[in-house]
BALUMMI-337554 format. One record per residue (C-alpha): residue in three letters; x, y, z. Coordinates in Angstrom, 1 decimal, padded with zeros to 4 digits. Last residue first. Example, Ala and Ser with C-alpha at 12.3 -4.5 7.8 and 13.67 -1.06 7.14 Angstrom:
REM residues 2
{"SER"; {013.7; -001.1; 007.1}}
{"ALA"; {012.3; -004.5; 007.8}}
This chain:
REM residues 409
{"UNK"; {122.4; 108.3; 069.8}}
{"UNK"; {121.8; 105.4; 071.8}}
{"UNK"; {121.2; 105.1; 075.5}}
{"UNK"; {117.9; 107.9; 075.8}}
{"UNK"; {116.4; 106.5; 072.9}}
{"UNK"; {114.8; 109.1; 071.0}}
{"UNK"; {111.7; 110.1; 071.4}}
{"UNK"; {108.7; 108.5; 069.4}}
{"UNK"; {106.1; 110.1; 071.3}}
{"UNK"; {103.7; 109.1; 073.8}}
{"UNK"; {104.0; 105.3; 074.6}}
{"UNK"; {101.0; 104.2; 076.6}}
{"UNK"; {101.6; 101.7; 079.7}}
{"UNK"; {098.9; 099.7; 081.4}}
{"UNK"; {098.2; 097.9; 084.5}}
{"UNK"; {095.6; 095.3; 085.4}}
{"UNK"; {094.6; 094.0; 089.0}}
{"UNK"; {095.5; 091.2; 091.3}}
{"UNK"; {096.5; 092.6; 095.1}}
{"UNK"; {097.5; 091.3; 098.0}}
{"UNK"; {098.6; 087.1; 097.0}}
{"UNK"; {099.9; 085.3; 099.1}}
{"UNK"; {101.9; 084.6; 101.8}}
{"UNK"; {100.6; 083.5; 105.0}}
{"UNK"; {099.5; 085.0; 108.0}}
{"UNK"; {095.7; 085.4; 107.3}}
{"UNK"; {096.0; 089.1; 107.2}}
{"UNK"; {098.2; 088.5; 104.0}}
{"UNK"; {102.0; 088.5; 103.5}}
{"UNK"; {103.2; 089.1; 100.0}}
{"UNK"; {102.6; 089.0; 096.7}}
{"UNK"; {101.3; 091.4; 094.3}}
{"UNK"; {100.1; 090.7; 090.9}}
{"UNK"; {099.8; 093.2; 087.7}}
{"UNK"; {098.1; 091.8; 084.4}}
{"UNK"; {098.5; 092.8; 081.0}}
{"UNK"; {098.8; 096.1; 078.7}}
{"UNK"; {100.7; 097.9; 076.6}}
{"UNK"; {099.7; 101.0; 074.1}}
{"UNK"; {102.2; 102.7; 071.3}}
{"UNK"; {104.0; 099.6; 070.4}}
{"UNK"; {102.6; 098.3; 066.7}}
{"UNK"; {100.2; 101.9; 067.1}}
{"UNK"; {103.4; 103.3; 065.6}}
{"UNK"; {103.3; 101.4; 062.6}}
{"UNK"; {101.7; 097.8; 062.4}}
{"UNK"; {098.8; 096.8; 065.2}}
{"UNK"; {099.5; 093.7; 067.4}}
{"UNK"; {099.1; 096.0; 070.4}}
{"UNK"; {102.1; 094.9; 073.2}}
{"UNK"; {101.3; 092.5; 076.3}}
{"UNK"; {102.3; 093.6; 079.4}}
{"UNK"; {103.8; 091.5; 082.1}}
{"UNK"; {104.1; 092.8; 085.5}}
{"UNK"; {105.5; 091.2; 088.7}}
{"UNK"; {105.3; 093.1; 092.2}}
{"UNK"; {107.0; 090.9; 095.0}}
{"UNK"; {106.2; 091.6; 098.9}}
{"UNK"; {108.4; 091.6; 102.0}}
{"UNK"; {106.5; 093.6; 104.8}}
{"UNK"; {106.5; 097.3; 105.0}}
{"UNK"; {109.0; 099.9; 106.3}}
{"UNK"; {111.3; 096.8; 107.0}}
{"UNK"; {111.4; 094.2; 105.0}}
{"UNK"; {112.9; 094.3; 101.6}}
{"UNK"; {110.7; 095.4; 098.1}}
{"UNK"; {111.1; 093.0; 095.3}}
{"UNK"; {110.6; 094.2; 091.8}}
{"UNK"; {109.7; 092.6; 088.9}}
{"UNK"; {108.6; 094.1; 085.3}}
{"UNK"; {108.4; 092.8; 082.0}}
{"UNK"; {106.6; 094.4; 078.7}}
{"UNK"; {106.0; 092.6; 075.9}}
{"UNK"; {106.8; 092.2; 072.0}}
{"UNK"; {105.5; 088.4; 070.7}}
{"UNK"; {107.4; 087.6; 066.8}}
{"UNK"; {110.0; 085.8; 068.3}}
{"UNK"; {111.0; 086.8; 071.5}}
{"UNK"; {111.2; 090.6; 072.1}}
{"UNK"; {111.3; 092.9; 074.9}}
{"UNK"; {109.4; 096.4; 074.4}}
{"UNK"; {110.2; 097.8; 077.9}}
{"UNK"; {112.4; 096.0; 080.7}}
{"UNK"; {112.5; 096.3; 084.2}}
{"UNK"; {114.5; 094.3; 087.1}}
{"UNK"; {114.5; 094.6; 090.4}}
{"UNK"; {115.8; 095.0; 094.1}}
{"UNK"; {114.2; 097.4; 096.3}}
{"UNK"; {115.5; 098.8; 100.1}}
{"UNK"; {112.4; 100.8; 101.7}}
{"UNK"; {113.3; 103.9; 103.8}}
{"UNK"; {111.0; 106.5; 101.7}}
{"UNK"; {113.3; 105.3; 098.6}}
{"UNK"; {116.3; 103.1; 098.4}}
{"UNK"; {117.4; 101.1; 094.9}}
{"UNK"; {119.2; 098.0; 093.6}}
{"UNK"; {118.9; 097.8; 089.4}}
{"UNK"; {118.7; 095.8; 086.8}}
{"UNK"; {117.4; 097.7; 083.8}}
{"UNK"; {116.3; 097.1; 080.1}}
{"UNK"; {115.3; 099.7; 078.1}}
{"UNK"; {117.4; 099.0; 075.2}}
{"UNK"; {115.5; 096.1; 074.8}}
{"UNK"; {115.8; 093.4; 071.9}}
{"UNK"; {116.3; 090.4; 074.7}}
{"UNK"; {118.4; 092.7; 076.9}}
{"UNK"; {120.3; 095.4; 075.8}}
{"UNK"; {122.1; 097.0; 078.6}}
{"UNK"; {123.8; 100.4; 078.8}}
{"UNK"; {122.0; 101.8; 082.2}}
{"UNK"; {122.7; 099.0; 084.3}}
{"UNK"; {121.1; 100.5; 087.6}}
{"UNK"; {121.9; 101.9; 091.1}}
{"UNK"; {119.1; 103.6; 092.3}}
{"UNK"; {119.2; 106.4; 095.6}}
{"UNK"; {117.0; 107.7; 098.0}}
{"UNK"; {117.2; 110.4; 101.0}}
{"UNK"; {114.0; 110.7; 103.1}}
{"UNK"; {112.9; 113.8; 105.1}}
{"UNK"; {109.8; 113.6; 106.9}}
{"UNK"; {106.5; 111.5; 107.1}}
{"UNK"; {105.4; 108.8; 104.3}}
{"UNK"; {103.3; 106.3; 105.8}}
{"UNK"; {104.4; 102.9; 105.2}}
{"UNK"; {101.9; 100.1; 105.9}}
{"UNK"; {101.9; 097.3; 108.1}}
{"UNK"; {099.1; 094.9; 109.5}}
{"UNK"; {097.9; 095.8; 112.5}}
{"UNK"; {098.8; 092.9; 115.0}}
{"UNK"; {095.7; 090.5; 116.1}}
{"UNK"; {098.1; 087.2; 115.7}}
{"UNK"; {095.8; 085.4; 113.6}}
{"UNK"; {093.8; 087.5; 111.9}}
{"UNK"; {096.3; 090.0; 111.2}}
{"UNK"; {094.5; 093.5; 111.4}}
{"UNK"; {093.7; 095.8; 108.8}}
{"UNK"; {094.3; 099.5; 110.0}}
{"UNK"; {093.0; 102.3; 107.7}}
{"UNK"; {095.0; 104.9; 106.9}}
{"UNK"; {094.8; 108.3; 108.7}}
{"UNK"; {092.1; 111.0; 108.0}}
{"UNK"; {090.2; 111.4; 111.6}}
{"UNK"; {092.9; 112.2; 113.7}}
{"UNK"; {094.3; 115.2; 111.7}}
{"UNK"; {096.7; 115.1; 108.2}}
{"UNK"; {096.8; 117.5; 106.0}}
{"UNK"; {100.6; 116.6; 105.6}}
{"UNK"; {102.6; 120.2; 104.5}}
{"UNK"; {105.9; 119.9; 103.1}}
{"UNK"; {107.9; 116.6; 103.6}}
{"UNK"; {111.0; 116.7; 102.1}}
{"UNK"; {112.9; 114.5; 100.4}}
{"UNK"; {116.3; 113.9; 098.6}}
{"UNK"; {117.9; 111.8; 095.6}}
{"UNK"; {120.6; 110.1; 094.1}}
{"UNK"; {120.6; 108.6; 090.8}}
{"UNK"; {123.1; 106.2; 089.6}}
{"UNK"; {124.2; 104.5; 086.5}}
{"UNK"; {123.1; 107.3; 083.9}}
{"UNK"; {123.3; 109.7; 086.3}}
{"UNK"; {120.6; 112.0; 087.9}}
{"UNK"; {120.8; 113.6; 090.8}}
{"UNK"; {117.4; 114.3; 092.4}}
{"UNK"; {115.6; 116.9; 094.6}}
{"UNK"; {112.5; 116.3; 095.7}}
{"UNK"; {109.6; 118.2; 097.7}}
{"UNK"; {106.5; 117.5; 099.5}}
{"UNK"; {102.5; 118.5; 099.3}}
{"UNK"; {099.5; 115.8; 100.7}}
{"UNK"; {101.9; 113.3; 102.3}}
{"UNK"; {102.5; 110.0; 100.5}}
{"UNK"; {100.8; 106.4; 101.7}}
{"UNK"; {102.9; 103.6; 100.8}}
{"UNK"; {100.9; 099.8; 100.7}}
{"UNK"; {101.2; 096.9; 102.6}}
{"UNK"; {097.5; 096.9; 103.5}}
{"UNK"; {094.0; 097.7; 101.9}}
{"UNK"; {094.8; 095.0; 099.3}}
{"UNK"; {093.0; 095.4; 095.8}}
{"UNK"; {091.8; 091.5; 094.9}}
{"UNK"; {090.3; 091.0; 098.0}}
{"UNK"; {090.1; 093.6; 100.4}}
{"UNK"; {090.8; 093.0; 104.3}}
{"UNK"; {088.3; 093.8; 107.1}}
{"UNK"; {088.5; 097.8; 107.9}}
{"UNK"; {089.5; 099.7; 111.3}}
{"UNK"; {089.9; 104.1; 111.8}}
{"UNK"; {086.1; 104.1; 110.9}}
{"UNK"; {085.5; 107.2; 112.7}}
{"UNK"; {085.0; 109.2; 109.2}}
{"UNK"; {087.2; 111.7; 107.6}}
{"UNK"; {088.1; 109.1; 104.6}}
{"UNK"; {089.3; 106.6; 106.6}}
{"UNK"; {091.8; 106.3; 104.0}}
{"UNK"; {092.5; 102.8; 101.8}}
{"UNK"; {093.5; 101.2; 099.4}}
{"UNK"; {095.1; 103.6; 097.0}}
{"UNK"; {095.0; 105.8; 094.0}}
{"UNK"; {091.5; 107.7; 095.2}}
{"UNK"; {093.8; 109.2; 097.8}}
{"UNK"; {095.6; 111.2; 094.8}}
{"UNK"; {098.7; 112.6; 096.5}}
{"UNK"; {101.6; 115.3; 095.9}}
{"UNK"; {104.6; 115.6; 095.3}}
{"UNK"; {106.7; 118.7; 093.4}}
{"UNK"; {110.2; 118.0; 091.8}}
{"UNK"; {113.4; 119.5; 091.4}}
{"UNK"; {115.7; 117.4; 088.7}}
{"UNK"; {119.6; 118.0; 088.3}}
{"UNK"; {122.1; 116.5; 085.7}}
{"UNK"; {121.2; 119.1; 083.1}}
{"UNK"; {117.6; 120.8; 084.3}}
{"UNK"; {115.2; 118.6; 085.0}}
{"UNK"; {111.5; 120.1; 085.5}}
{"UNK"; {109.2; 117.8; 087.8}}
{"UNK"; {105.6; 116.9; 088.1}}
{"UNK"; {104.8; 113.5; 091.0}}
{"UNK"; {102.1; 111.6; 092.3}}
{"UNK"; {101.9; 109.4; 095.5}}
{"UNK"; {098.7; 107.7; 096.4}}
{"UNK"; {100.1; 104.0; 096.8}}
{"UNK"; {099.9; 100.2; 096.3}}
{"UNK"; {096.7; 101.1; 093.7}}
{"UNK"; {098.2; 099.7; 090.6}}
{"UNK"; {101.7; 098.8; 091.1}}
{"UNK"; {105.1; 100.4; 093.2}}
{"UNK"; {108.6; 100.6; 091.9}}
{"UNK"; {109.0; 103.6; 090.0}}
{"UNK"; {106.7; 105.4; 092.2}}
{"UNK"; {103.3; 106.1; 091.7}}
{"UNK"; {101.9; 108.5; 088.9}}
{"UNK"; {104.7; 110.3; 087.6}}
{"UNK"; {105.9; 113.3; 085.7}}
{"UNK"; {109.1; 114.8; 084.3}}
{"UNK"; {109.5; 117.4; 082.1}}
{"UNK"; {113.1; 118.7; 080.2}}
{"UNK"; {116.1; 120.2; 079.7}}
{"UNK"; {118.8; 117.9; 079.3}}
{"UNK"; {121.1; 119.9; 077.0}}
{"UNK"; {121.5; 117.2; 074.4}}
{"UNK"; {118.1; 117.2; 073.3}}
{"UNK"; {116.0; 120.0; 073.9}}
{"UNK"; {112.3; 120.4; 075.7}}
{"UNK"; {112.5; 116.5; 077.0}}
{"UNK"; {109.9; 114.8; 077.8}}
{"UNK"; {110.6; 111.9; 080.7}}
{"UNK"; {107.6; 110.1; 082.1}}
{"UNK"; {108.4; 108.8; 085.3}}
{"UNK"; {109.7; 104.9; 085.5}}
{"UNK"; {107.2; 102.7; 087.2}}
{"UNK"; {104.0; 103.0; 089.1}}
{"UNK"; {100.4; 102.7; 087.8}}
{"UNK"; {099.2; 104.4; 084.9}}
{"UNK"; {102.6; 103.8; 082.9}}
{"UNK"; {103.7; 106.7; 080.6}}
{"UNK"; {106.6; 105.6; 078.2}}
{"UNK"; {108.4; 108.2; 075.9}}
{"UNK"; {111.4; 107.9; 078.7}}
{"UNK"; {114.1; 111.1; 078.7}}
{"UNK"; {115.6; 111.0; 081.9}}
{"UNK"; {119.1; 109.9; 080.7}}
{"UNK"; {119.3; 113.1; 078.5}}
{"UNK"; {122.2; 114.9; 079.9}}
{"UNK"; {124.3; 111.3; 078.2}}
{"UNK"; {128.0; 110.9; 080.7}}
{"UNK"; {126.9; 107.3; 080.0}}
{"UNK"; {126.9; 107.3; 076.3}}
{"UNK"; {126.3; 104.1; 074.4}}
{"UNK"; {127.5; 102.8; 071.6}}
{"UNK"; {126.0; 102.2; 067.7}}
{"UNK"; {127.5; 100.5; 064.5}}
{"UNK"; {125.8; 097.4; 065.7}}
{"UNK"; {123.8; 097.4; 068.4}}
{"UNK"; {125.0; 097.7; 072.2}}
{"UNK"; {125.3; 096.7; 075.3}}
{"UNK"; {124.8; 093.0; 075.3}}
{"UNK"; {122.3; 089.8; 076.3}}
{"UNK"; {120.5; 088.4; 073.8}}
{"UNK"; {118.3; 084.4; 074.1}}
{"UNK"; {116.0; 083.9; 071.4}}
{"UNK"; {117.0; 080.7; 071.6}}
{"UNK"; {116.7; 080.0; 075.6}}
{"UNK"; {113.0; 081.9; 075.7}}
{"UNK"; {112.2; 080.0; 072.7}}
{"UNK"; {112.7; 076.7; 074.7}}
{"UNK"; {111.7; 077.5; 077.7}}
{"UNK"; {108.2; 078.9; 076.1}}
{"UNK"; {107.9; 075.2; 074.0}}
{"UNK"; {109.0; 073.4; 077.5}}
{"UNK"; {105.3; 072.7; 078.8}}
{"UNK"; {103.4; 072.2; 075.2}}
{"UNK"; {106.1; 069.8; 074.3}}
{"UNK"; {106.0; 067.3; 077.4}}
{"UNK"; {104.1; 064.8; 075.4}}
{"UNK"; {107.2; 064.4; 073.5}}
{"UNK"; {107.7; 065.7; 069.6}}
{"UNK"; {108.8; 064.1; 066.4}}
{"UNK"; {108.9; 066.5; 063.3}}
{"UNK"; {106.2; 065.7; 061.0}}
{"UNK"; {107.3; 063.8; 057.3}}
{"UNK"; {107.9; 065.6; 054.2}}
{"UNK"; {110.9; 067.5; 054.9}}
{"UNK"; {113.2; 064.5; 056.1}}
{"UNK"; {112.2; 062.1; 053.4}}
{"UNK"; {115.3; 062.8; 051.2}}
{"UNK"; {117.7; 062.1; 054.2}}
{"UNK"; {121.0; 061.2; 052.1}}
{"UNK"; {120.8; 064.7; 050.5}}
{"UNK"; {120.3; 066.9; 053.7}}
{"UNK"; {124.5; 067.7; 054.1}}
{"UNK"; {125.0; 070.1; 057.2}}
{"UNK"; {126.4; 073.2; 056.9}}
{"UNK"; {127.6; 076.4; 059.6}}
{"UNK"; {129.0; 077.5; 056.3}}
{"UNK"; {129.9; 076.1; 053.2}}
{"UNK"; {127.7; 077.9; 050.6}}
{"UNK"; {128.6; 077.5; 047.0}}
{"UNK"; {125.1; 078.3; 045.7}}
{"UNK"; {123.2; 080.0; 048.9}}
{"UNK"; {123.4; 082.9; 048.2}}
{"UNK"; {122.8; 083.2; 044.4}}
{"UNK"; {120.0; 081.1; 045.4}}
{"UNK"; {118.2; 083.1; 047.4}}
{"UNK"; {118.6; 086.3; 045.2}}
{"UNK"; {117.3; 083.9; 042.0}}
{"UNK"; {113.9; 082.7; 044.4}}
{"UNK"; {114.3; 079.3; 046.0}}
{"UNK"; {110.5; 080.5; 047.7}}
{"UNK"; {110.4; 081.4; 051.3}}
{"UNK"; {109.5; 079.7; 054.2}}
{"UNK"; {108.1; 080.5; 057.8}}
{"UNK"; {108.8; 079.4; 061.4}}
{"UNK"; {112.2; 077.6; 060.6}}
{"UNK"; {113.8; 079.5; 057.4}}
{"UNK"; {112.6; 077.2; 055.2}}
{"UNK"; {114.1; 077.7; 051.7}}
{"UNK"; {112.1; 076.3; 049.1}}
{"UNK"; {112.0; 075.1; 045.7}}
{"UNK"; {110.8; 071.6; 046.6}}
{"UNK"; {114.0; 069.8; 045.0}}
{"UNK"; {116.1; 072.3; 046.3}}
{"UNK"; {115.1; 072.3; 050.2}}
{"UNK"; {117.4; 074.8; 051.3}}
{"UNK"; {116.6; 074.0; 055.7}}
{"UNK"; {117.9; 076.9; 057.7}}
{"UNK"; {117.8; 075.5; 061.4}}
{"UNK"; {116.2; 078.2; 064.1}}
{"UNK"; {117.9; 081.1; 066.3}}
{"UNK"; {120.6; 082.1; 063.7}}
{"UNK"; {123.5; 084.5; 065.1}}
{"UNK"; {124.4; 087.6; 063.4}}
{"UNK"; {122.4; 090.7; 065.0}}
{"UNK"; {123.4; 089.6; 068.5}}
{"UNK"; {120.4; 086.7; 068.2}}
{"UNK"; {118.7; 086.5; 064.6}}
{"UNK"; {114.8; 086.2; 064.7}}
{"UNK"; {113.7; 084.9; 061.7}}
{"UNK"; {112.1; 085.5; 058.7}}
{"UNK"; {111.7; 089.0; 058.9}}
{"UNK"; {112.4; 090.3; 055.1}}
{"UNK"; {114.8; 092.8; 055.6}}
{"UNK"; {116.5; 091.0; 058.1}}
{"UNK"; {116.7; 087.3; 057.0}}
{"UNK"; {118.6; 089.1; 053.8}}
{"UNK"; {120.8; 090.9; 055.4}}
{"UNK"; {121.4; 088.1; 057.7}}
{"UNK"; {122.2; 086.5; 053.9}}
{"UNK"; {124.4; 088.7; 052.6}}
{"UNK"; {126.3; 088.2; 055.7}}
{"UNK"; {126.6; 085.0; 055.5}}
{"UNK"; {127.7; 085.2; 051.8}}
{"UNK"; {130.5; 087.1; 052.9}}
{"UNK"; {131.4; 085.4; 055.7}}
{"UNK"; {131.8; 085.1; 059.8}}
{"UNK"; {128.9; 087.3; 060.2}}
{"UNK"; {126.3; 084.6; 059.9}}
{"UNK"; {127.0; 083.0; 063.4}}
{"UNK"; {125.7; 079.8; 063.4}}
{"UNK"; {123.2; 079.0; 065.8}}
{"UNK"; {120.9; 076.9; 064.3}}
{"UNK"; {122.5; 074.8; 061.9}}
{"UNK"; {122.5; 075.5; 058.4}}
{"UNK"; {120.9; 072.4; 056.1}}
{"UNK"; {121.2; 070.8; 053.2}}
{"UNK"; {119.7; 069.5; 049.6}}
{"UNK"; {122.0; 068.9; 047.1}}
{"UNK"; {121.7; 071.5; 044.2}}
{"UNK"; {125.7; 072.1; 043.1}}
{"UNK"; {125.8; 067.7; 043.5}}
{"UNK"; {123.3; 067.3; 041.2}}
{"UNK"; {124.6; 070.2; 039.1}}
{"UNK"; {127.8; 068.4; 039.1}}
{"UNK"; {126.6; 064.9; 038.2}}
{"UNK"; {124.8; 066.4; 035.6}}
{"UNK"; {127.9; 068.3; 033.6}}
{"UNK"; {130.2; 064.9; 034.7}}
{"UNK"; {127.4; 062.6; 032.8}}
{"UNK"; {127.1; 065.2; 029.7}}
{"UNK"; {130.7; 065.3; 029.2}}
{"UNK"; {130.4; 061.5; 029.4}}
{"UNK"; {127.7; 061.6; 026.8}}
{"UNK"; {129.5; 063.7; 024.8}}
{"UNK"; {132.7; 061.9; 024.7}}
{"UNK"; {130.9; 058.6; 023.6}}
{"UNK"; {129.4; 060.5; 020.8}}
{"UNK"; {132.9; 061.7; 019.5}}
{"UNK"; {134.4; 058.5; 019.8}}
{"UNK"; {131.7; 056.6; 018.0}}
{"UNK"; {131.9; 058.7; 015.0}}
C-alpha cells in the first residue's frame, strides 16, 4: 500500500514542479524581431490587432514584454493585457528573444528607477525606439515609373506640396493647386497656383494674392516700412500678377519652367523696403520677374517613421537652391504629426530655415487625420543684423479625401 502512495506523491511532485516551471515568470527583450517564429508571429499579429505597442519594420518590439503569470498579466510596456487563453497559448513554450523573471519576484511590484534627467531624454528616447527607416510595407512595393506621383489628399494653407486630385487613376489625369510654394510658410509669399496634369506633364496658371504676404506699398508713396514682428515684412518671394509653368514630373525628379506673363507692376506698387538697422542696406527680398527653370530631386519610395509621405529632397525654384525634408502623418507611439524643414541657400534671399510641426486631431475615423495643425517659425537674418527669428505664426493642413497613396498600390 505504501508503494503505491509514495508513487503518487512523487508523480504529483514532478506534475507541479513542471507546471511551476511551464508558468515562470519572464520577459521578451525589447527589440526582438517577432518574425523569426511561429509563435512570434502569432504574436505581432496579435500586438497589431489590438494596438499595444508600436512594432518597428512590422516585426521588431519597441518596449520589454513582461508575462507576469502569477498576476495574470501580460504587460506589453505602455499598457497591459489580461493572461487571457489566446495569450497564453502563445506564450506557453515560448523561447524567443527571453529572459527568465522567476528569480526577481519583486520586480513588477516596485517603480522603475529613473534620473532626474528623465523628463529631458524621455522624447530622445521614444524618438530612438520607435525608430523606422525603409521603402516599403509588407506584401507591398513601390512604383517609380507610377503616372499618379502628383496625387497628394493633403491641402496646406500655407506653402508645401500642391494639392493633387486625380480625375482617373493610373492614367495621371488630374488637378493641381497651391497656395505658396512647396517650400515657403505662412505669409513668406503671394504666389498661388491651378494646374491640370496630364501623364508625366503638368501646365499651370500663377497668380498672386497680395493679402498672403508682408508687405506692398499698396499704391501709396510709402515705398519704406519699420520691421514687423512676428510676420516679417522681408525675406520673402513676391510672384508676378499672371505667369506660366510647365513641369515634368517623375517620381524622383521634377523638372520645371517659368514664364512671366503680365506683372501689374508701376512705381507706386513695389514691395516695401525694410532697412538693416545697422548697416542701412535694404533688406533682401525676391521679386519674381522672368523666365525661371526649377527642378526637385527627392526620395520618392521612403517610409520614414510610419510615413509613406516622407521626402528628402534638394530643389531650385525662382533662382533659390532648397534643401529639406517633409513628412505627413509620422508616427511615434501613439502621437501622429506633421514635420517639415526646409533650408533656403543665399543668394536671391538671405539664408533662412522654415520648421513646421503639426499636431494631428485625436478624433477616431477619418477625422483621426483629416485636419493638422501647429506652429510655423522662420529663422533667418533680421534688420538688427543678427539671426533670428522673421516670422512666428500657425499653419494648417486639411486632408480632403482618402486618395490612395501615390507610392503604394
Amino acid at each position: 500500500m505504501k508503494i503505491p502512495v509514495l508513487i503518487f506523491l512523487i508523480l504529483i511532485t514532478i506534475f507541479i514542479t513542471d507546471k511551476a516551471s511551464a508558468q515562470s515568470d519572464f520577459l521578451i527583450q525589447a527589440g526582438c524581431n517577432l518574425c523569426e517564429s511561429e509563435k512570434g508571429k502569432l504574436l505581432r499579429d496579435y500586438i497589431a490587432e489590438n494596438n499595444l505597442q508600436i512594432l518597428r519594420d512590422n516585426c521588431y518590439t519597441t518596449d520589454d514584454i513582461r508575462v507576469i503569470y502569477r498576476e495574470g498579466v501580460v504587460d506589453f510596456g505602455r499598457k497591459q493585457e489580461n493572461l487571457t487563453s489566446t495569450l497564453n497559448i502563445i506564450m506557453t513554450g515560448w523561447i524567443l528573444c527571453k529572459e527568465d523573471l522567476s528569480g526577481t519576484s519583486d520586480e513588477f511590484q516596485k517603480p522603475e528607477e529613473s534620473s532626474i534627467f528623465e523628463p529631458l531624454i524621455y522624447i530622445p528616447k521614444r524618438i530612438a525606439a520607435n525608430w523606422s527607416f525603409r521603402t516599403s510595407f509588407v506584401n507591398q512595393y513601390r512604383n517609380l515609373s507610377s503616372l499618379d506621383y502628383y496625387v497628394n489628399p493633403y491641402f496646406q494653407v500655407f506653402g508645401g506640396d500642391p494639392l493633387g486630385i486625380p480625375f482617373a487613376y493610373g492614367s495621371g489625369v488630374g488637378l493641381t493647386a497651391a497656395f505658396g510654394t512647396s517650400y515657403s510658410g505662412p505669409m513668406e509669399t503671394d504666389f498661388v497656383k491651378g494646374g491640370l496634369h496630364l501623364a508625366l506633364f503638368e501646365v499651370s496658371v500663377t497668380s498672386r494674392i497680395k493679402e498672403f504676404v508682408l508687405k506692398y506699398s499698396a499704391n501709396t508713396n510709402k515705398t519704406e516700412d519699420t520691421r514687423n514682428t512676428w510676420l516679417g515684412n522681408w525675406n520673402n518671394l513676391y510672384a508676378p500678377h499672371l505667369g506660366m509653368e510647365f513641369a515634368m514630373e517623375l517620381p524622383i525628379f521634377r523638372l520645371s519652367y517659368f514664364t512671366t506673363i503680365d506683372t501689374l507692376q508701376d512705381i507706386t506698387d513695389n514691395p516695401v523696403i525694410v532697412r538693416n538697422e545697422v548697416t542701412g542696406k535694404p533688406m533682401k527680398n525676391n521679386v519674381v520677374r522672368g523666365e525661371y527653370f526649377g527642378f526637385e530631386l527627392r526620395t520618392p519610395n521612403l517610409i520614414f517613421y510610419n510615413s509613406t509621405r516622407a521626402k528628402f529632397y534638394f530643389a531650385k525654384q525662382f533662382g533659390e537652391y532648397h534643401l529639406g525634408f517633409s513628412g505627413r502623418e509620422m508616427k511615434i507611439d501613439e502621437f501622429v504629426f506633421d514635420f517639415r524643414i526646409n533650408a533656403t541657400f543665399p543668394g536671391k534671399r538671405d539664408f533662412q530655415l522654415l520648421t513646421e510641426l503639426y499636431f494631428d486631431s485625436p478624433w477616431i475615423g477619418f477625422a483621426n487625420k483629416a485636419f493638422g495643425f501647429g506652429p510655423s517659425v522662420r529663422f533667418g537674418q533680421t534688420p538688427s543684423n543678427n539671426f533670428g527669428i522673421i516670422s512666428a505664426f500657425i499653419n494648417a493642413r486639411f486632408k480632403i479625401g482618402d486618395f490612395f497613396d501615390k507610392n503604394i498600390y
